[in-house]
C-alpha positions, 0 to 999 in steps of 0.5 A: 785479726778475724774481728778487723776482717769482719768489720772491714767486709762488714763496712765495705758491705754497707757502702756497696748497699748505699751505692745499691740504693743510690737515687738519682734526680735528673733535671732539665732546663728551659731554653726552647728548641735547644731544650731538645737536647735533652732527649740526647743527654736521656739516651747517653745516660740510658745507654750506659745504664745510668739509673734515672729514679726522678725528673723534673723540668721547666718549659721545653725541659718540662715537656722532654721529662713528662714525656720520658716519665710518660714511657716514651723512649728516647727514639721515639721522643726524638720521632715525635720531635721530627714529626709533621704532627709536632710542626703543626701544634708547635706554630698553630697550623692546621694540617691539610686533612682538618682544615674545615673550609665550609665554615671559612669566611669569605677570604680577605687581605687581613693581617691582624684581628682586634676584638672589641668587647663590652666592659663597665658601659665601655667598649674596650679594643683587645689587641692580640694576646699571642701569636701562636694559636693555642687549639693545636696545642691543647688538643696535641698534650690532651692527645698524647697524655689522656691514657697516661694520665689514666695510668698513674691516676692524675699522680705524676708520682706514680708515673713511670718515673716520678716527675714534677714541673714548674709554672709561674702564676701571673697574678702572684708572681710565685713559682707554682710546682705541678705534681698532679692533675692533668699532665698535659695541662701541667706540661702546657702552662710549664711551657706557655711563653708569653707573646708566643702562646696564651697562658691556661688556668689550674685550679683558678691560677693563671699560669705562664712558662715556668722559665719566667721564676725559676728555669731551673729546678733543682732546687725544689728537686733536692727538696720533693724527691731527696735523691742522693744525686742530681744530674742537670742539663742547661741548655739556656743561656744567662740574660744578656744586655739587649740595645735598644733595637733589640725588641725581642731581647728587652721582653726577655729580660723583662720576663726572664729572672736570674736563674741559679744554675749552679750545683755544688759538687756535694749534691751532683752535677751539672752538664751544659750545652751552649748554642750560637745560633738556636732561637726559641723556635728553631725547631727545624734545627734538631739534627745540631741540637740533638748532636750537640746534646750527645757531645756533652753527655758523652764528654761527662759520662765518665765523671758521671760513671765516677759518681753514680755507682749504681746499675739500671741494666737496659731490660730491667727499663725495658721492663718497668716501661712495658708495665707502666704502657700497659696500664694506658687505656685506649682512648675512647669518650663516652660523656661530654661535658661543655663549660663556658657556654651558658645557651643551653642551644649552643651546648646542644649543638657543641655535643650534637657536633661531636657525637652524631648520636653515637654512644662511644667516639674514638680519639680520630673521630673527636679530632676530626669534629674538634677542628670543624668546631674551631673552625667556626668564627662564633668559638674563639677557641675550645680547651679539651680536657679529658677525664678518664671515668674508672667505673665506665672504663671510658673518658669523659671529655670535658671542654672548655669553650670560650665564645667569640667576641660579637665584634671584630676588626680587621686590618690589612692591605698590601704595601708595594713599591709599586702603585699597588698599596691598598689598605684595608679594614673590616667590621663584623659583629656575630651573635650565636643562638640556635643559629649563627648570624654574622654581620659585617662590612669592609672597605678597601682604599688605594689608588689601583683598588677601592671598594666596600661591601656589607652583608651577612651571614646566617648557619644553619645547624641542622642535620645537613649544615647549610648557609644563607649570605646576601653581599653587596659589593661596590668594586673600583679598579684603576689599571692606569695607575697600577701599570705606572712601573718604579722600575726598568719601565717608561712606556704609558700604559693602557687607560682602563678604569673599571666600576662594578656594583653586585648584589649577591644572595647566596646558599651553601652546603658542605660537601665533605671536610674541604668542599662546598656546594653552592648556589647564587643568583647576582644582580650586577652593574658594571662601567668600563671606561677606556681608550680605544688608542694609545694616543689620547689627552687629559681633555679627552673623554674615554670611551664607555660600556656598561653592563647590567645583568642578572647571573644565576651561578651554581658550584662545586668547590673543594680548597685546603691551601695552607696559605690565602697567597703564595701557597705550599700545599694543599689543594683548590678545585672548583667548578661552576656553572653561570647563566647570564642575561644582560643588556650592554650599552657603549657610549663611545668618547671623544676619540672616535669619529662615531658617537652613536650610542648602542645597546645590546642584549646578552643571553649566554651561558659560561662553564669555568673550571680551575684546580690547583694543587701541590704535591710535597716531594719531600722536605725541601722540594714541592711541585705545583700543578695549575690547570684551568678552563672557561667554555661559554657560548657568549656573543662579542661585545660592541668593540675590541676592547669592551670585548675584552674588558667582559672576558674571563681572566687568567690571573694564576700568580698574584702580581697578575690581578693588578694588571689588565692584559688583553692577551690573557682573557679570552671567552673560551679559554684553556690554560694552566702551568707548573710551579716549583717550589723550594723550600729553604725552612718552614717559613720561607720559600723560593717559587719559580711558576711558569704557565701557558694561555689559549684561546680557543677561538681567540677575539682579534681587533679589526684595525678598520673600525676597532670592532672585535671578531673571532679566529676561524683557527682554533688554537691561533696563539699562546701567550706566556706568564712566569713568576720567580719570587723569594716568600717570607711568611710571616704570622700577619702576612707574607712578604715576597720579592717578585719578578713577573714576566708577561708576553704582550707588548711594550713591558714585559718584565715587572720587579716589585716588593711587597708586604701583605696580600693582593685580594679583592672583594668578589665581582659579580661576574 
């Protein structure tokens, strides 16, 4: 009896043994932003001290288990998840405080950018490879995996718990399995989905998201870790048949293989979470996601409780991530290397870029440089990879640069229901040696707005950067046709046409990280043709002024605006200061009993300044501020309306720029308003905007002889201008739906829906 009851403890000692040492693999699939369920699903297990000894993932299932094997908590994924930082390296944007803005081209109504390249004798047009850009990406995994990366020594099995990804090789069409190297890089390519972002190289493989070949690994999981058990979590949903306007679902299917997500009940289980309306990148979403996971961990944790029998107390976690945290070094680079590059110039000045002739840079002050060095049009992108040096105890950054092809095109425009469609296409060709020089020309083409201009550009990286440009610009504007309303209007509008040469020579210097001073001198030309009535024919000849002037200008200007149109944040200050001289001439047409020719010379002096702002008031709610100004002590034009036409604007909202408004220009002006913008998600917005015009000293016509003069009362008349428009923003452009209110006569209120942005080339004055 004795013999049996030993046996018996003996026997129940051993299972209680193998349940001791019971290994447990946890498994995550791919599935974008429903994937952040996952970080749920890690902290139900943890906090009912289910042990988690291995973790493997593909694509968003890669990136949530390289980040818990790196030491992160659930809490604090789910706080990276949540932050500003991940926002802008998920959808390629560059936040506020690193948008370099001395190195932004001129702006222009571009919406897409082809690059033409030299091949075998041939030029080859290179359309667009990925929609999100890539910089904030590679530079957020180097970031946040470079002192982990020091911590297991390139070995993602001596993480704090072992991890393994999956990407597939494009040129293969194999499943590649990452086990070591740079874990950022590894959670880059396991999470690269093609169209959406631009596939990296490992060890001379081309790699894509993981998700294309196997999305699910547990498989190469019971294979590399043998773990007695397998937890997984799908998020994805199997491939379902797409119709033949579903673009996006026929990619997926074409990319996507079958996964088989099934695991037996012999080797573990398998926990799924079904979503309805998650896309890939519904990040914003994470509250649902996050709710949803926990609901399926909590829903099978007792099966899971059931399996696994072994105990992982919380301070015993604790522990084994405080000791792997402690191993990460602080960041710190020392030597930098520059690949891709072959000038040895160019590599000079990369490096000379970055460390300023300092021995050891942190992490902030690379970051600061890394993004004014993408900035720069002449580097196509720059992959940071660092390398952590054991006998120095610094980083050795290594970077990766791919040079801008020398020729560029742009096209773009603005398609409108109103007559204010313009297409637009630019040419550009670059080279970069010591210095960088640009070359380039647009066109602009449409019934309200024509115009071309050529010139170039020349950077010079010396200690205080500087830029010399000359631009010469041919602009053309028809505000006859552009007042021609679709909607709610059948009142004729004012004839105006408007002709305008500039030859500009320019230069500039930074001013800190979104500032510039500059200094330029312009010779300009310029023809307003117009009626003095409203009651004319097509045989009548309109009346003509010209203006030919030279104007010296010098300038301040600080802009950070996250948006060329329609923007959400950040800021645009600018001061200037301009002396013109110039001669004016009229030529009086067919309407006027006079028909004497006049000329007149101008000498004045014109100081502007304007400052936008935004101010986000949280999530959902951002508030505008618009002021602006001009002081000149100019005389007044020959007539009214040449008066006018010579008068500094007050173009606030974009639907306004189409438009010609006497009673918004003024040569001694103060104006400004508010805007308040709401923000139903991270691309689109509604944005009502109200502002207020005064002239000082306002330029009033004389009904006897159509002259101009000036109030003797300061301050006489305000005018009124709003805006409430519905913003999409799309990665080519926005589209808005606008409703413009305007005090003047006759129409006030304009409806019109548009697709892309309403820019023009620079006036001369």
């Amino acid at each position: 009896m004795n013999r049996k009851l030993t046996l018996l403890f003996l026997i129940l000692l051993f299972i209680v043994r193998q349940a001791d040492a019971q290994s447990v693999g946890l498994v995550l699939s791919g599935g974008g932003a429903k994937g952040l369920a996952h970080i749920s699903v890690i902290r139900v297990l943890e906090e009912n001290n289910i042990p988690i000894d291995y973790i493997a993932g593909t694509s968003i299932g890669a990136i949530v288990g390289a980040l818990y094997a790196a030491g992160y908590t659930p809490d604090q994924m789910e706080e990276l998840f949540r932050s500003d930082d991940f926002y802008f390296w998920s959808t390629g944007k560059i936040q506020k405080e690193f948008r370099y803005y001395f190195k932004q081209p001129e702006t222009q109504p571009s919406w897409i950018q082809l690059r033409i390249k030299k091949k075998d004798d041939k030029l080859k047009l290179i359309p667009p490879t990925n929609i999100i850009p890539e910089e904030q990406m590679d530079f957020a995994f180097m970031e946040i995996m470079a002192a982990t990366n020091a911590a297991c020594k390139y070995n993602f099995d001596s993480l704090m718990v072992p991890f393994f990804c999956i990407a597939a090789d494009i040129n293969s069409g194999k499943p590649v399995v990452l086990k070591k190297g740079d874990l950022g890089e590894a959670i880059r390519a396991s999470m690269t989905v093609p169209f959406y972002f631009k596939p990296i190289e490992i060890d001379d493989k081309l790699l894509f998201d993981g998700g294309i070949l196997n999305n699910f690994p547990h498989d190469i999981m019971k294979q590399s870790f043998k773990p007695d058990i397998i937890i997984g979590h799908k998020v994805a949903k199997g491939l379902k048949e797409a119709d033949s306007d579903d673009l996006r679902q026929q990619i997926s299917n074409l990319i996507m293989r079958p996964t088989d997500y099934k695991i037996s009940a012999k080797e573990g289980i398998l926990l799924t979470t079904k979503f309805d309306n998650v896309s890939l990148l519904d990040f914003q979403k994470i509250n649902s996601i996050l709710e949803a996971g926990t609901k399926t961990a909590e829903l099978m944790i007792d099966s899971i409780k059931t399996r696994i029998k072994r105990r992982e107390p919380t301070s015993v976690l604790t522990k084994k991530r405080a000791l792997f945290n402690a191993k990460k070094p602080e960041i710190l680079f020392q030597n930098i290397q520059v690949q891709g590059v072959k000038d040895p110039m160019q590599r000079k000045f990369i490096i000379q870029s970055i460390k300023h002739n300092r021995h050891v840079i942190t992490l902030s002050e690379f970051k600061r440089e890394y993004f004014k060095l993408i900035a720069d049009e002449h580097i196509k992108s720059i992959r940071p990879i660092s390398r952590y040096n054991a006998k120095t105890g610094y980083f050795d950054l290594h970077l990766k640069v791919v040079p801008e092809n020398k020729i560029e095109v742009n096209i773009g425009g603005n398609i409108s229901t109103k007559p204010i469609n313009q297409g637009f296409a630019s040419f550009a060709y670059r080279t970069y040696k010591s210095r960088a020089y640009r070359l380039s020309s647009n066109i602009y083409f449409g019934r309200f707005y024509s115009s071309f201009k050529i010139g170039g550009r020349i950077d010079y990286p010396t200690k205080l950067p500087f830029y010399l440009s000359g631009y010469s610009t041919f602009n053309r504007w028809d505000f006859f046709s552009s007042s021609s309303e679709l909607f709610f209007e059948d009142v004729r509008p004012p004839f105006v046409i408007q002709t305008e040469n500039n030859h500009r020579v320019e230069i500039g210097f930074p001013l800190g990280l979104h500032g510039k001073v500059f200094a330029n001198t312009t010779y300009l030309y310029s023809s307003d043709n117009y009626y003095q009535t409203d009651v004319f024919n097509k045989d009548d000849e309109p009346d003509q002024t010209t203006f030919e002037a030279f104007v010296a200008q010098l300038g301040i200007e600080n802009y950070s605006l996250n948006y060329k149109q329609f923007a959400t944040s950040g800021a645009n200050r600018y001061v200037s200061a301009k002396y013109i001289y110039g001669k004016e001439t009229d030529i009086p047409g067919t309407t006027l009993s006079t028909k004497r020719r006049t000329s007149v010379n101008h000498s004045y002096f014109l100081l502007k300044a304007h400052s936008t702002k935004y101010f986000n008031l949280g999530k959902r709610f951002t508030l505008g501020e618009t002021l602006e100004g001009v002081l000149s002590n100019k005389n007044l034009f020959q007539n009214y309306r040449a008066t006018k036409l010579s008068a500094p604007g007050f173009y606030p909202t974009p639907h306004s720029k189409s438009l010609f408004i006497e009673n918004f220009h003024s040569n001694n002006y103060v104006a400004g308003g508010l805007s308040a913008l709401f923000n139903i998600n991270s691309a689109m917005h509604l944005r009502v905007e109200g502002y207020a015009f005064a002239p000082i000293f306002e330029e009033l016509q004389n009904h006897d002889d159509d002259t101009a003069f000036k109030s003797n009362q300061p301050f006489e008349n305000f005018y009124f201008q709003g805006m409430a428009a519905l913003v999409y923003q799309t990665n080519v452009g926005p589209i808005s739906l606008m409703v413009n209110y305007y005090d003047k006569k006759n129409s006030t209120f304009y409806t019109t829906l548009n697709f892309g942005y309403i820019l023009f080339n620079k006036r001369g004055l």
